[in-house]
C-alpha positions as CSV (number, residue, x, y, z in Angstrom):
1,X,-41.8,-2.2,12.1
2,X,-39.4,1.0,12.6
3,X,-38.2,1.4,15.9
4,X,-39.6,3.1,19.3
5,X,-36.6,3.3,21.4
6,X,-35.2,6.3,22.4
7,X,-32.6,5.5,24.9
8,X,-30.5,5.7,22.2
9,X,-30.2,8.0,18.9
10,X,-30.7,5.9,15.4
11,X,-27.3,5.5,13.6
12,X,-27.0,6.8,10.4
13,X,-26.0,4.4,7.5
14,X,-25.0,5.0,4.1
15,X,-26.5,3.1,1.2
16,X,-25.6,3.2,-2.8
17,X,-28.5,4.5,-4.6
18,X,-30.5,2.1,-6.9
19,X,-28.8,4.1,-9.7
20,X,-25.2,3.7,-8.9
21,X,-25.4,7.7,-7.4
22,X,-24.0,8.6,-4.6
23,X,-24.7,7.7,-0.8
24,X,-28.6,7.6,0.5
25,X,-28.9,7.5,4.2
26,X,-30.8,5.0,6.3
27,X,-31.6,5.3,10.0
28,X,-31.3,2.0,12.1
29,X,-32.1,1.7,15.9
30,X,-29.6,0.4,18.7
31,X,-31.9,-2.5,18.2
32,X,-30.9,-3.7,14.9
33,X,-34.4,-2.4,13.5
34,X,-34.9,-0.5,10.5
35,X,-35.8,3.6,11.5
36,X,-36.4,4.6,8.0
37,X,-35.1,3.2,4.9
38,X,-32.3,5.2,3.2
39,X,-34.1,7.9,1.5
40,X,-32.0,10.7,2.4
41,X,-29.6,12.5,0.8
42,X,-28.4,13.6,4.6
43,X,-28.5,13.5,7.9
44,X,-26.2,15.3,10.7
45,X,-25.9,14.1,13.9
46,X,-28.4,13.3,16.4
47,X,-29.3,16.0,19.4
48,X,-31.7,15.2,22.9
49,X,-35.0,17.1,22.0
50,X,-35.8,17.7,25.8
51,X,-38.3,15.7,25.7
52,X,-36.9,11.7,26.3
53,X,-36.4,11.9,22.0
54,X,-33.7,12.9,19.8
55,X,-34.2,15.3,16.8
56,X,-31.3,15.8,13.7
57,X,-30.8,18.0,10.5
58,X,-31.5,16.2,7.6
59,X,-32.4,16.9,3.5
60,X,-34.5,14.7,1.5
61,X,-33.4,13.3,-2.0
62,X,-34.3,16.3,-3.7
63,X,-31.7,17.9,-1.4
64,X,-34.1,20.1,0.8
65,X,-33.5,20.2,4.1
66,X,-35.6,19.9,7.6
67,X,-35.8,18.1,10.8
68,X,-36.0,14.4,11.9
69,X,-37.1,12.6,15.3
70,X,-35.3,9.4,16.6
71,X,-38.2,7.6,14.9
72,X,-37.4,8.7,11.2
73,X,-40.3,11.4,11.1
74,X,-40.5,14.9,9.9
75,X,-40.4,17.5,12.1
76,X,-40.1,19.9,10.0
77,X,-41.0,19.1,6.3
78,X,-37.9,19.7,3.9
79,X,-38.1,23.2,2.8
80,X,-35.2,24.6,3.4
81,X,-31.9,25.2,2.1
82,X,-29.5,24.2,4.6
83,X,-29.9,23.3,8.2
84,X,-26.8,22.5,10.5
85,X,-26.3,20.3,13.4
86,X,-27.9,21.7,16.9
87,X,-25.8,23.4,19.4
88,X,-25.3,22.7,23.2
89,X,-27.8,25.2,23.7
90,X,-30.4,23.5,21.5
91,X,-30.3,25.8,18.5
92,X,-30.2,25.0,14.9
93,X,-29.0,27.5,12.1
94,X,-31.1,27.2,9.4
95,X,-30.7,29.2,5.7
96,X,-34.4,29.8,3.9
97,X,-35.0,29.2,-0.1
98,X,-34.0,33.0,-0.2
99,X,-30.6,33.0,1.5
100,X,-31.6,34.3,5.2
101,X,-30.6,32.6,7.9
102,X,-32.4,32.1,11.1
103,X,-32.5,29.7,14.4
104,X,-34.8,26.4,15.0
105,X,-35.3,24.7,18.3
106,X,-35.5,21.0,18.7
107,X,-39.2,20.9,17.7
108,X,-37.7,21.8,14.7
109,X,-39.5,24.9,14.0
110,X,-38.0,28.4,14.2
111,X,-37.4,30.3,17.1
112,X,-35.7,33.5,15.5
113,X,-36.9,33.9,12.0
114,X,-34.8,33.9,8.9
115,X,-34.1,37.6,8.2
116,X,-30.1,37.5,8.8
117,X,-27.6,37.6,5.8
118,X,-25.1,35.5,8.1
119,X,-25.8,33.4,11.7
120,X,-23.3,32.3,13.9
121,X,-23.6,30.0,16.8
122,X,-24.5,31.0,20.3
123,X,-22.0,31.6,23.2
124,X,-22.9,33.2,27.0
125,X,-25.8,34.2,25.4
126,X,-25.6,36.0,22.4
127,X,-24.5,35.2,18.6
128,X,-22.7,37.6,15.4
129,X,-25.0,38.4,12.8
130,X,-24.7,40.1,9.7
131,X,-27.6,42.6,8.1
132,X,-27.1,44.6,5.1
133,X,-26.0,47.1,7.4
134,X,-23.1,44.9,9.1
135,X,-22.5,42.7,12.0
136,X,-23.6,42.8,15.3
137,X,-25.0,40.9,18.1
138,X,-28.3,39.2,18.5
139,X,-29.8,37.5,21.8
140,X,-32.0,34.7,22.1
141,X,-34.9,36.9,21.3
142,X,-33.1,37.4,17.7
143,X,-33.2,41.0,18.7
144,X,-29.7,43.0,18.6
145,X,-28.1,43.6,21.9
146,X,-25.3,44.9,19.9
147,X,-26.2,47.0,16.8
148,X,-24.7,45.6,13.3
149,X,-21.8,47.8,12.8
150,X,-18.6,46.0,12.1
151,X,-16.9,44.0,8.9
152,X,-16.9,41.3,11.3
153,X,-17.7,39.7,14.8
154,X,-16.4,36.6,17.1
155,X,-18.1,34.8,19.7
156,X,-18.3,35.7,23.4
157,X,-16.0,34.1,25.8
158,X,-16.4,33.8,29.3
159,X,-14.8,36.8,30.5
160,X,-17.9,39.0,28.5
161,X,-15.1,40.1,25.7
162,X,-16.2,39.2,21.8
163,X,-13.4,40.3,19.2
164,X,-14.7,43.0,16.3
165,X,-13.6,43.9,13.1
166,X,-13.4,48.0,12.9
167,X,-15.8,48.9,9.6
168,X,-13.8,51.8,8.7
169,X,-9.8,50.8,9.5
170,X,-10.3,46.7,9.0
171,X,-8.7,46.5,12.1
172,X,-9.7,44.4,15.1
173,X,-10.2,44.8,18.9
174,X,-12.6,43.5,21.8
175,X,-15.6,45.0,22.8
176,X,-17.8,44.2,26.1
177,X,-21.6,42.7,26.4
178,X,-22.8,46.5,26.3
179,X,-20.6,47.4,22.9
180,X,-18.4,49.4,24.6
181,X,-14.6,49.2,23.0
182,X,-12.6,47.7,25.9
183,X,-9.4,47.1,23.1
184,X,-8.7,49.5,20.4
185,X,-9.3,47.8,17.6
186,X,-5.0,47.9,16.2
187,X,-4.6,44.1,15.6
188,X,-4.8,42.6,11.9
189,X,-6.7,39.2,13.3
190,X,-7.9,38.3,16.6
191,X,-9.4,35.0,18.4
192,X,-11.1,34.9,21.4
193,X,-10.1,34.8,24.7
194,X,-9.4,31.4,26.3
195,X,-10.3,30.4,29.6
196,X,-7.5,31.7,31.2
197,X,-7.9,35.5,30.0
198,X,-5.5,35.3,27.2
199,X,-6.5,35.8,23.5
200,X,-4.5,35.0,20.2
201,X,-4.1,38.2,17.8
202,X,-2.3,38.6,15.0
203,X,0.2,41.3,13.8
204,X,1.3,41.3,10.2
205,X,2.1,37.9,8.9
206,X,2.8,37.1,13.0
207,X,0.5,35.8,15.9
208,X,0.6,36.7,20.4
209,X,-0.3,36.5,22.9
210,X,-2.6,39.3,24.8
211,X,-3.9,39.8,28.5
212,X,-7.9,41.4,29.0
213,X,-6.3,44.6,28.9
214,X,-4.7,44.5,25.5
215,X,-1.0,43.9,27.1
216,X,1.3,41.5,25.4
217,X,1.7,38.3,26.6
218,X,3.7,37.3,23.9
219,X,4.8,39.5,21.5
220,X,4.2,38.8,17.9
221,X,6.1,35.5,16.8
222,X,4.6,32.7,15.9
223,X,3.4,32.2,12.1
224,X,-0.1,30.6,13.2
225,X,-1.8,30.2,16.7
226,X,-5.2,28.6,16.9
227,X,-8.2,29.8,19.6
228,X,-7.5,28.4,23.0
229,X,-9.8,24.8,23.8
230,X,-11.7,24.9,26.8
231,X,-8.8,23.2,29.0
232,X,-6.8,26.4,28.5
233,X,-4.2,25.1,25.5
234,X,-3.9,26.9,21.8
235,X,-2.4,25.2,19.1
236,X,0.9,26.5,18.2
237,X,3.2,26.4,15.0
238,X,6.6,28.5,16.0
239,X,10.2,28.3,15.0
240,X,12.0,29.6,12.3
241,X,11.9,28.1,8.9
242,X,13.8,25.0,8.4
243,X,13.3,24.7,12.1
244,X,9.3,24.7,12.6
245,X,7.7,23.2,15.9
246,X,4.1,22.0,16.2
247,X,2.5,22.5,20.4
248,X,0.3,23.8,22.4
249,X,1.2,26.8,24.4
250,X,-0.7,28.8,28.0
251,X,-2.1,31.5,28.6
252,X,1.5,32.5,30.1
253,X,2.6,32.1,26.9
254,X,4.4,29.2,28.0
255,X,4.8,26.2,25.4
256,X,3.5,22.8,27.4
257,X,3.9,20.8,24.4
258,X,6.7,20.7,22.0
259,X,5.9,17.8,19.2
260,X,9.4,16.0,17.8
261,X,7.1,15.3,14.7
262,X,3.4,15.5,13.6
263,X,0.5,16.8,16.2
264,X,-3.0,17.3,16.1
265,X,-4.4,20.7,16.4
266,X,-7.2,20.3,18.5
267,X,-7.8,17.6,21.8
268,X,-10.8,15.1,21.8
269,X,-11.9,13.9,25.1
270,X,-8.5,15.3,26.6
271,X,-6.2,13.7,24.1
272,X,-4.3,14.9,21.3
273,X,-3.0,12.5,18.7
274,X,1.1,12.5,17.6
275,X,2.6,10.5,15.3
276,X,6.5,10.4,14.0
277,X,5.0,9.1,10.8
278,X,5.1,5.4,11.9
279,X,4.2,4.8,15.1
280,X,1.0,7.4,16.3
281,X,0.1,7.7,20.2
282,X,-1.7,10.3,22.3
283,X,-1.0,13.0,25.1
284,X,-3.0,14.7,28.0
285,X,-2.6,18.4,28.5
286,X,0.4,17.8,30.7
287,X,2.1,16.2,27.8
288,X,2.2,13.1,29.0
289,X,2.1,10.0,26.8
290,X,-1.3,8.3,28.2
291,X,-1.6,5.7,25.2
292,X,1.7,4.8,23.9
293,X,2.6,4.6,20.2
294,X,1.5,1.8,19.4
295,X,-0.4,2.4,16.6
296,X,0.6,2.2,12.8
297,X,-2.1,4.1,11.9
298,X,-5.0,6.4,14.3
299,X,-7.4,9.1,14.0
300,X,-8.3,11.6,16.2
301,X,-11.1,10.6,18.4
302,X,-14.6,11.3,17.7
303,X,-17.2,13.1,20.5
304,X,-18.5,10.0,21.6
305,X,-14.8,8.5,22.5
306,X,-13.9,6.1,19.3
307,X,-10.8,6.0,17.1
308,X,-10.1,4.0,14.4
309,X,-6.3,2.4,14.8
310,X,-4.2,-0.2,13.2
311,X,-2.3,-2.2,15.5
312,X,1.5,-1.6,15.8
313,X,2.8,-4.9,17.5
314,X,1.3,-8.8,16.5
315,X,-1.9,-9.5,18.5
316,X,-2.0,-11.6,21.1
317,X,-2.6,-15.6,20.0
318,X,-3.5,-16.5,23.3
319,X,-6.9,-14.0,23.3
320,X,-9.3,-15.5,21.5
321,X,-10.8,-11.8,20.8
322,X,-7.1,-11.2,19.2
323,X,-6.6,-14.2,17.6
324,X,-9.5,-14.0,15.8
325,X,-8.7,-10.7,14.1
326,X,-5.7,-11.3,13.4
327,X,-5.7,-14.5,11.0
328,X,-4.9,-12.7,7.3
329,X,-3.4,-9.5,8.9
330,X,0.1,-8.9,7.8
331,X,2.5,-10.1,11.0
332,X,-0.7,-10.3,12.7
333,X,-1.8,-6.9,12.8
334,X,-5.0,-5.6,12.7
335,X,-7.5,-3.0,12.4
336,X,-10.1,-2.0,15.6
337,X,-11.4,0.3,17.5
338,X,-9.5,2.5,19.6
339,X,-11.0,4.0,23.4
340,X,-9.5,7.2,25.4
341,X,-8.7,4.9,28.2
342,X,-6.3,3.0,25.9
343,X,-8.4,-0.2,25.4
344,X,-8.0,-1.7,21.3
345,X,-10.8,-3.6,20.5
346,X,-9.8,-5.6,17.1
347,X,-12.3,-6.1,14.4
348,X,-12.3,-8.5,12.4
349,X,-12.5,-7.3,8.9
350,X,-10.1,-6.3,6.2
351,X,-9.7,-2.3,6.7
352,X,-11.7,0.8,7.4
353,X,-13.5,2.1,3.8
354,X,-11.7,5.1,2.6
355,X,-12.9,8.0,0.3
356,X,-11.6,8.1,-3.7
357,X,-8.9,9.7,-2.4
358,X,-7.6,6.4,-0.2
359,X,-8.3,8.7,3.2
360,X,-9.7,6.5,5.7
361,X,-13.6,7.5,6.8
362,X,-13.1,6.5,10.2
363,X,-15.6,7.7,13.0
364,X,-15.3,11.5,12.1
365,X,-18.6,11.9,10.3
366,X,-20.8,12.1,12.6
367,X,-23.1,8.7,12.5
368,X,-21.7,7.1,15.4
369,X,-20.4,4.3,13.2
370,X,-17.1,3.3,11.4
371,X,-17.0,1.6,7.7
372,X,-15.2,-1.1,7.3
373,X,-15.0,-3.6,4.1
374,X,-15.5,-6.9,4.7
375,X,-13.5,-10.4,3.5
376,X,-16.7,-10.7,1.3
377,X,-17.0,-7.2,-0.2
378,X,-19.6,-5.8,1.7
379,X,-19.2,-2.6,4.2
380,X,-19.8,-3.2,7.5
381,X,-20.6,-0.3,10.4
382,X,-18.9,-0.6,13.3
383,X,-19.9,1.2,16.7
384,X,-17.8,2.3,18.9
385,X,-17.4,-0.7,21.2
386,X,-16.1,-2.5,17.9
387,X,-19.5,-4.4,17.5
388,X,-21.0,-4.6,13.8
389,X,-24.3,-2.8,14.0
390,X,-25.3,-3.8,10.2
391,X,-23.8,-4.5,7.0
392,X,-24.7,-3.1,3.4
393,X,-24.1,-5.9,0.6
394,X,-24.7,-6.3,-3.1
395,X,-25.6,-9.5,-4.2
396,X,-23.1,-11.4,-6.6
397,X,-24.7,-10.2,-9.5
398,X,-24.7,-6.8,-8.7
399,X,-28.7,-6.7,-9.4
400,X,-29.6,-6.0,-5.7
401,X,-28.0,-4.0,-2.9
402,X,-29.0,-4.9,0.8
403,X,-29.2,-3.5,4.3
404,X,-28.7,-6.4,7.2
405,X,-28.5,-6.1,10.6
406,X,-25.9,-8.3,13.1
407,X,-28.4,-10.7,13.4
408,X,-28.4,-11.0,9.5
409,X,-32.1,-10.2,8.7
410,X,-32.4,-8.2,5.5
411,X,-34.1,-5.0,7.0
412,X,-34.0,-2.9,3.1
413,X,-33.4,-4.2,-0.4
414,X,-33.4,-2.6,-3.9
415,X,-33.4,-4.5,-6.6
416,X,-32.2,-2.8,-10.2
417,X,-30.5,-4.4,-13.1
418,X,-27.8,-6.5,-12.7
419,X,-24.4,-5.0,-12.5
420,X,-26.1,-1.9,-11.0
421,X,-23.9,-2.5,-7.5
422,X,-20.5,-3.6,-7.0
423,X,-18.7,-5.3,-4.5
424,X,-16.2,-3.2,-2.2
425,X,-12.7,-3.7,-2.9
426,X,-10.3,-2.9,-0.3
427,X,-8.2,0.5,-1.1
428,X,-5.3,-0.6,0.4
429,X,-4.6,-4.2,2.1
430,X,-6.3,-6.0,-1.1
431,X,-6.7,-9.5,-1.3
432,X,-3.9,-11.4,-3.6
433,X,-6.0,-11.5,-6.5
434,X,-7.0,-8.0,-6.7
435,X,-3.2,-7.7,-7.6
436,X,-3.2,-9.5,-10.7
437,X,-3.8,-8.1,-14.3
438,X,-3.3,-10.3,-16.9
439,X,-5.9,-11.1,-19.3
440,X,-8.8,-13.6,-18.2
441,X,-7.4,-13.4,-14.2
442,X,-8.4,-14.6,-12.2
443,X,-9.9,-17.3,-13.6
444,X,-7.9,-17.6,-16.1
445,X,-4.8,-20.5,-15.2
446,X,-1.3,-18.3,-15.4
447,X,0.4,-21.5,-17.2
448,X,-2.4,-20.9,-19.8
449,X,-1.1,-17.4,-20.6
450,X,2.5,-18.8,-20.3
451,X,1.6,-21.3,-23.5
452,X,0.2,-18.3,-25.7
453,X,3.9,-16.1,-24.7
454,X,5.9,-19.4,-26.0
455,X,3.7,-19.5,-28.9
456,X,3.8,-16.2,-29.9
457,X,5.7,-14.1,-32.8
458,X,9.0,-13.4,-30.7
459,X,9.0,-9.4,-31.0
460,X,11.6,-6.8,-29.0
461,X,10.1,-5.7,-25.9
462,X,11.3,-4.1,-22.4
463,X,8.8,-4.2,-19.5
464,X,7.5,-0.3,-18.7
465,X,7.7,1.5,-15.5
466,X,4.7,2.9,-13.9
467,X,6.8,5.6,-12.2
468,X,9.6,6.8,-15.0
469,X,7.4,5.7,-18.2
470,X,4.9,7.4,-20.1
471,X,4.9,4.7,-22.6
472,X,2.0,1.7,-22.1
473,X,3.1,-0.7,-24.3
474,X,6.0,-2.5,-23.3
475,X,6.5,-3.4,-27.1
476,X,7.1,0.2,-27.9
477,X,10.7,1.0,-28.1
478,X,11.7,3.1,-25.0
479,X,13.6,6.3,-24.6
480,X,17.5,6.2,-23.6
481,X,16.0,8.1,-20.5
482,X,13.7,5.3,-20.0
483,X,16.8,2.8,-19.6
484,X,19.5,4.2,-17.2
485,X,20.6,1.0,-16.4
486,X,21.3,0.3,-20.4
487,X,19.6,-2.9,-19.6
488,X,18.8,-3.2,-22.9
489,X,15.8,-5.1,-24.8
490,X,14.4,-8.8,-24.6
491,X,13.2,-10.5,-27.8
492,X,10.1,-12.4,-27.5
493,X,6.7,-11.9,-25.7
494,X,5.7,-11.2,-22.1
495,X,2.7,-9.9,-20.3
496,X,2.2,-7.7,-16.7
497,X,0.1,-10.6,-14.6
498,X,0.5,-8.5,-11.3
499,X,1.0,-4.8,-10.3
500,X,0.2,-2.2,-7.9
501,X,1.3,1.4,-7.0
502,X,2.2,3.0,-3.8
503,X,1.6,6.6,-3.5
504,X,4.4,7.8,-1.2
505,X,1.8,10.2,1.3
506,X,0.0,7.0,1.8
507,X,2.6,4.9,2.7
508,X,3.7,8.0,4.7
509,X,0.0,7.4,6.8
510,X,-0.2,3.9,6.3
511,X,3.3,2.7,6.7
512,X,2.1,-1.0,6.6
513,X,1.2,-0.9,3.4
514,X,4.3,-2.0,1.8
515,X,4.1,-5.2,3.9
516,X,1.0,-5.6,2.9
517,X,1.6,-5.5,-1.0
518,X,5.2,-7.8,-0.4
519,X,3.3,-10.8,1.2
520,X,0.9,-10.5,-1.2
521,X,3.1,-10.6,-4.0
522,X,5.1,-13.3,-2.6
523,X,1.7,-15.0,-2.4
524,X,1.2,-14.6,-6.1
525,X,4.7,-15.6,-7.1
526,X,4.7,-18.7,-5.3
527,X,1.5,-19.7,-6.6
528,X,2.3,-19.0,-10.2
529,X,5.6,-20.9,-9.8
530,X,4.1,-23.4,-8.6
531,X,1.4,-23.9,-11.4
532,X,4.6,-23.4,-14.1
533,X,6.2,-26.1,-12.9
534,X,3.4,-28.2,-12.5
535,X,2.7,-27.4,-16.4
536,X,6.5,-27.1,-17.5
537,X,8.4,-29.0,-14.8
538,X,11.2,-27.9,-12.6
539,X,12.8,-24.2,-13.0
540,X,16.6,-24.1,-14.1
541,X,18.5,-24.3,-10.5
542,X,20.0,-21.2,-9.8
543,X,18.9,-19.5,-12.7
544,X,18.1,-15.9,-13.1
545,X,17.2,-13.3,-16.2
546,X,16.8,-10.1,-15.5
547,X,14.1,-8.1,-17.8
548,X,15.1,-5.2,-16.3
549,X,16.4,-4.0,-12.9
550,X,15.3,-1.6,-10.2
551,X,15.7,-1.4,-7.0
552,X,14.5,-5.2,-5.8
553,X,14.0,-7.6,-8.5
554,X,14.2,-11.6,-8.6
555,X,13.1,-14.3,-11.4
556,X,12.1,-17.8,-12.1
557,X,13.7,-19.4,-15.2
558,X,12.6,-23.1,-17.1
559,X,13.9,-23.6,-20.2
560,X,11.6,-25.0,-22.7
561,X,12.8,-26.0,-26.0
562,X,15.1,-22.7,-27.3
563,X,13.0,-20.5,-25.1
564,X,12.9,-19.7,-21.5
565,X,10.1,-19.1,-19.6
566,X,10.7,-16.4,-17.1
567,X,8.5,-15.2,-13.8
568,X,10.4,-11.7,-12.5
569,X,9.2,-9.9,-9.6
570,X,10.2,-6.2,-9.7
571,X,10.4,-3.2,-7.4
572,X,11.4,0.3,-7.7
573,X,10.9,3.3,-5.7
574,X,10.8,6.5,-7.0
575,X,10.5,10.2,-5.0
576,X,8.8,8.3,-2.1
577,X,6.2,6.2,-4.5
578,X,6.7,2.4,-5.1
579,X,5.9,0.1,-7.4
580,X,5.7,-3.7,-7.5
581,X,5.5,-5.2,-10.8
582,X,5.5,-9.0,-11.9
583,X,5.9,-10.3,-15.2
584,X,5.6,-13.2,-17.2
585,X,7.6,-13.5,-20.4
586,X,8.8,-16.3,-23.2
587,X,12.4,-15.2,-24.3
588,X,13.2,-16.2,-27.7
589,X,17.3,-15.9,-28.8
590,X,17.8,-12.5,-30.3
591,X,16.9,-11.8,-34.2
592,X,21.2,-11.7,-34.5
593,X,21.6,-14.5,-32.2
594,X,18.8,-16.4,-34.9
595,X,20.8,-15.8,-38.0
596,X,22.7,-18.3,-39.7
């Protein structure tokens, strides 16, 4: 039974199609109960309908578009092309199946008809649009208070000024509510004013500052300043080259924040995220450092006051909350949710799911939820008070996909053939044996592998290099370029059993990574050793061979019979990325050493 709450919007929840496509949309209720199963291709965010309800954009699987209630029902059937979230003033751009654009209220239905080639939002009452004779202004009527005449058109601010784009010259100036030219249009770009009476324009390659009367402020300067936010601020990126700043400057021109290293460009809820590319923290509009940096990782936070963070510093072992979430983290550390007023709520899962790219999701989509992958290799959706709402899980043989609330009733399941869904691996902080890569792994014992090396036809062989190698087969003679160390080659057989690769932007973000991946590893090592010498006996004391070097390399050695068993772990960083390699190999004496 869907449910009839509307004290709340639905969240939106992504579900894998039953064909391995891409994400189908289900809506489920504050309550934990299923709103409508995921048969949606998508659904923006939830806006109050004025009526106690809530009403969204949304397009069916076919990818036509219309308009939901809070109880999963069409407003408007899917017709259209394109509808977009709804506006403070409760107004809905919408494009028709022949390109026009036009305006739907919360009911969903239209209240200017399509007949524009281009819509913009509302502001103080009126909104640019485009005929095929230019752009103007409409009003809520969808009439035009100011004829379409200009290349292009901004939106109102306060002070009744709108910035225009000359038809004739291409250049830009301000006109009033009547249409009347109040600044000449002389300006290459122009944003509109800010609350304070102060507008960004831009000169050449070069952005100021102007007063309401087309005065500088600042004189052209600064190679990019952003529209002012409503508490009066612009973003700002100034300097010279080679000595660039990131801030936010006043509508005196004045620069209130100067960031030593990385800044947002826009505040949520009065805060504006900074990072020095290790530690991130935020700022108020006076520059002051309201939540320290003590985050590894943070996003900007969303409307509704949720960040996803990684904690900087080990959780606390005395709160239960903190202990909890931390068991598994590296050095205790964990991933929650992060509130304006500073509070970290942990959550106890392994990371936030991240897009192919290894970005992190986080709370900036719009569905009032965060995705996080769970210990078992399900997602679940976190609100923003660090409470799982539901869970989507495939079953182990990948034959059915299900949606389960907190309370763990199944309230959706597709059933397809087996292998169809796939469990979630973590992008980043994997488990130990997501690492390995020999053949048969896991399951497979590593001492078993180790017998088959010793076995083997001893062949010349130097392990490869994921960063300076383009060869794949370490039994492929390499390139003098290859070897800078002259390290030479082995004679025998070995195999990769564990690897991974660390692009240097993410560890640049995610600066915990590398942690991550060295316990791990040192997980893996220790284990294998351990099973070798259970199979072989005790390792050579003090013992080492070197297969090749890098920049962080250690080994293992037994000796058994004329061969020697060796376990290296390897490292090597190169232009920021890093790899971690670990490899298992029997060496044999030499084909000279071996003749009589």
């Amino acid at each position: 039974m869907p449910s009839s709450t509307t004290a709340r919007p639905p969240y939106v929840v992504p579900c894998a199609g039953p064909d391995g496509s891409g994400a189908r949309y289900a809506l489920v209720g504050a309550d934990g109960r299923l709103v409508r199963a995921p048969d949606l291709s998508a659904v923006g965010a939830f806006h109050p309908d004025g009526r106690g309800g809530f009403v969204a954009p949304a397009a069916d699987l076919e990818g036509r578009c219309g308009y939901l209630d809070h109880l999963g029902a069409w407003l408007a059937e899917p017709a259209l092309r394109y509808t977009e979230a709804f506006e403070d003033d409760g107004l809905s751009r919408f494009q028709a199946e022949d390109g026009r654009w036009g305006y739907a209220g919360t009911g969903g239905t239209p209240v200017i008809p399509a007949t524009l080639t281009e819509a913009h939002v509302f502001r103080h009452g009126l909104a640019a649009a485009r005929t095929e004779d230019g752009t103007g202004h409409i009003d809520a009527t969808g009439s035009f208070a100011i004829r379409p005449q200009y290349a292009a058109a901004g939106q109102f601010a306060p002070n009744g000024l709108a910035a225009v784009k000359a038809a004739d010259s291409g250049r830009c100036g301000y006109i009033d509510r009547a249409g009347r030219t109040v600044i000449e249009p002389r300006f290459d770009g122009a944003r509109p004013f800010g609350p304070d009476g102060a507008a960004p324009v831009r000169v050449g390659d070069l952005w100021g500052l102007i007063d309401e009367q087309g005065e500088w402020i600042v004189e052209p300067s600064f190679p990019m300043l952003n529209a002012f936010h409503a508490n009066g601020l612009a973003y700002v990126l100034g300097g010279t080259v080679g000595h660039r700043f990131r801030g936010f400057l006043n509508a005196r021109g004045e620069v209130v924040i100067k960031a030593k290293d990385r800044l947002s460009d826009e505040f949520r809820c009065g805060l504006v995220r900074f990072d020095n590319g290790y530690a991130h923290g935020y700022l108020d509009a006076a520059g002051e450092e309201v939540i320290e940096q003590g985050y590894e990782w943070a996003e900007d936070f969303d409307a509704a006051g949720a960040a996803v963070a990684h904690y900087l510093d080990p959780l606390d072992e005395d709160d239960p909350e903190e202990a909890r979430a931390a068991a598994d983290r590296p050095s205790g550390r964990a991933w929650g949710v992060l509130r304006p007023d500073g509070r970290f709520i942990p959550v106890h899962h392994l990371e936030p799911l991240t897009d192919a790219g290894g970005w992190v999701h986080g709370f900036g989509f719009g569905t009032g939820l965060a995705a996080f992958v769970t210990r078992d290799g399900g997602v679940a959706h976190v609100d923003r008070d660090g409470m799982d709402v539901c869970r989507v899980e495939a079953t182990a043989d990948g034959a059915a996909l299900r949606l389960v609330n907190r309370a763990g009733t199944t309230l959706w399941e597709t059933v397809a053939a087996e292998g169809t869904f796939e469990s979630v691996e973590p992008a980043h902080c994997q488990e130990a044996h997501s690492y390995l890569v020999y053949p048969g792994a896991p399951e497979r014992d590593v001492a078993d592998l180790a017998g088959e090396l010793l076995a083997a036809e001893p062949r010349p062989f130097e392990p490869c290099s994921l960063i300076f190698d383009d060869r794949e087969d370490p039994y492929e003679p390499a390139e003098p370029e290859d070897d800078p160390d002259g390290d030479g080659t082995s004679f025998g057989a070995m195999s990769v059993v564990a690897q991974t690769f660390l692009y240097a932007e993410h560890q640049h973000d995610f600066p915990f990574l590398q942690d991550w991946a060295n316990e791990r590893f040192g997980e893996i090592e220790a284990d294998m050793t351990a099973r070798l010498t259970a199979r072989f006996g005790d390792p050579l004391p003090g013992a080492e061979l070197c297969l090749r070097s890098g920049d962080g390399e250690s080994s293992t050695v037994w000796q058994i019979g004329a061969r020697q068993l060796v376990l290296q772990s390897y490292l090597l960083v190169g232009d920021g990325d890093m790899e971690i390699q670990l490899w298992l190999a029997a060496v044999a004496p030499s084909e000279a050493d071996a003749q009589p």
